[in-house]
C-alpha positions as CSV (number, residue, x, y, z in Angstrom):
1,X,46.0,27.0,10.7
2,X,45.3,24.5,8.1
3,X,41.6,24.3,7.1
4,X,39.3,21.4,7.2
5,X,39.6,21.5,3.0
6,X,43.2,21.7,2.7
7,X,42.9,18.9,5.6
8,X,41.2,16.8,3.2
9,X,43.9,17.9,-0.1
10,X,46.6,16.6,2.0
11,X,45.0,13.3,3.2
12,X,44.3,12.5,-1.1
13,X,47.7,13.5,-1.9
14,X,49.0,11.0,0.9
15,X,46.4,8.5,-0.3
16,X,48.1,8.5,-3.6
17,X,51.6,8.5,-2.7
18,X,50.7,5.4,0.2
19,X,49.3,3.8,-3.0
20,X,52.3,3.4,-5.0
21,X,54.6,2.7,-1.9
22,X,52.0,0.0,-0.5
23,X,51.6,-1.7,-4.2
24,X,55.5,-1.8,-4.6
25,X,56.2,-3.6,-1.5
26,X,53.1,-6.0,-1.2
27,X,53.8,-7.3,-4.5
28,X,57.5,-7.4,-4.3
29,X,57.0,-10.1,-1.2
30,X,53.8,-11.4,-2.5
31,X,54.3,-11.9,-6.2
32,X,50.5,-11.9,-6.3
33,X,48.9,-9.1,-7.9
34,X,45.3,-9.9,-6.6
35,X,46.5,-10.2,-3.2
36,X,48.2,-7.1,-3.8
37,X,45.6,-4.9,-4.9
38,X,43.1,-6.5,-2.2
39,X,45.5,-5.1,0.6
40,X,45.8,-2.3,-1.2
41,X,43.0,-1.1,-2.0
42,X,41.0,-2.0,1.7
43,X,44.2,-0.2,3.2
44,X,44.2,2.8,1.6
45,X,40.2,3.0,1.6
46,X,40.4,2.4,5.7
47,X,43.4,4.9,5.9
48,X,42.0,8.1,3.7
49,X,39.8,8.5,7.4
50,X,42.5,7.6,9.7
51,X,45.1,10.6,8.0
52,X,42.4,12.8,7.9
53,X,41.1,12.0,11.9
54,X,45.0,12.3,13.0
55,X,45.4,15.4,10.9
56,X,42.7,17.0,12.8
57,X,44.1,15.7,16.0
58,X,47.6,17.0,15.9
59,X,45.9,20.7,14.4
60,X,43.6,20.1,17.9
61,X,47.1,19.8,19.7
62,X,48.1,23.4,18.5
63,X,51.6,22.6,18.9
64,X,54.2,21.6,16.4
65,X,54.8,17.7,17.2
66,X,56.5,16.9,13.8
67,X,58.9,14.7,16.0
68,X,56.0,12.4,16.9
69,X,53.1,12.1,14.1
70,X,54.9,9.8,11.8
71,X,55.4,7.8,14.3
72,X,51.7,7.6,16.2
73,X,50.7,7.3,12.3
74,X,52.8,4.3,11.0
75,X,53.7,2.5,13.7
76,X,50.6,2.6,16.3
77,X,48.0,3.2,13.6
78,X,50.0,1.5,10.2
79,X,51.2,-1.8,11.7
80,X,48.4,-2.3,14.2
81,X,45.7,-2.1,11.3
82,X,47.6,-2.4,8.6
83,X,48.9,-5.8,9.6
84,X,45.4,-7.0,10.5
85,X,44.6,-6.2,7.0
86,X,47.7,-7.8,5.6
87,X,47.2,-10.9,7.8
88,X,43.4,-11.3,6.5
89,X,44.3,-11.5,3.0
90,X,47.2,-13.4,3.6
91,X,46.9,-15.3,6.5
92,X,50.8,-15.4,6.6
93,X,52.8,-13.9,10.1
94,X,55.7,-13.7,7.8
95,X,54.0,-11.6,5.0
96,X,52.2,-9.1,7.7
97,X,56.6,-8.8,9.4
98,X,58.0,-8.3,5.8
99,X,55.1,-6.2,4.4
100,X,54.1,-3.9,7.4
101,X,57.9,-3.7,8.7
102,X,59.5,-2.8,5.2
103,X,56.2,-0.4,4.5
104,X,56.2,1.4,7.9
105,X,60.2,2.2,7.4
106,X,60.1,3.3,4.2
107,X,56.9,5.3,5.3
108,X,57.8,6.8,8.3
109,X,61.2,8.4,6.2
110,X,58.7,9.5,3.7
111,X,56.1,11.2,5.9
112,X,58.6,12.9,8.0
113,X,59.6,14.8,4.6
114,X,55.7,14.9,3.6
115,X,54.9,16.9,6.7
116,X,57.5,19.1,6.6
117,X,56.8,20.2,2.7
118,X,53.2,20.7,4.3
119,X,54.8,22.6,7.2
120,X,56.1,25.4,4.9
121,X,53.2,26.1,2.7
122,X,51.2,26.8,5.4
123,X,53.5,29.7,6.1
């Protein structure tokens, strides 16, 4: 079982990797690197708790539902908050559609592979 420490290793590593992905696409729709590193930044800062709290969760679970956390992580918890914080530095429905839609795909693809990389090292 993964410890609360390793819990916390994981979430960072996420963080930074969220980061880049995040930055790339806000600014490619944006072209605004303020508004960019606004959403960015509050994103990330909000979302270092919310991986750690569903990391915890799923270890509660004690059963391997790799099939389902990407998507209760990026879809439920990405474009629900995520767009809110999109949309309040924005204020644009078509930014929080291209931003969160394109950032959730690209993430959900990316955590799947994530989580399984974490899947065999604790083996």
């Amino acid at each position: 079982m993964i410890n609360h420490k390793l819990s916390i290793f994981k979430s960072v590593i996420w963080r930074c990797i969220g980061i880049v992905i995040l930055a790339s696409i806000t600014y490619f729709f944006t072209r605004k690197l303020i508004t960019t590193t606004y959403i960015t930044v509050v994103h990330h800062a909000k979302f270092l708790v919310v991986f750690y709290l569903h990391e915890r969760f799923f270890i509660w679970l004690k059963k391997p539902y790799h099939w389902i956390k990407p998507f209760t992580y990026e879809i439920i918890l990405g474009m629900g908050l995520g767009g809110l914080i999109v949309y309040s530095f924005t204020g644009s429905f078509t930014r929080v559609t291209q931003v969160t839609g394109t950032y959730t795909f690209v993430k959900i693809i990316t955590y799947f592979i994530y989580d399984r990389i974490w899947a065999r090292i604790k083996k």
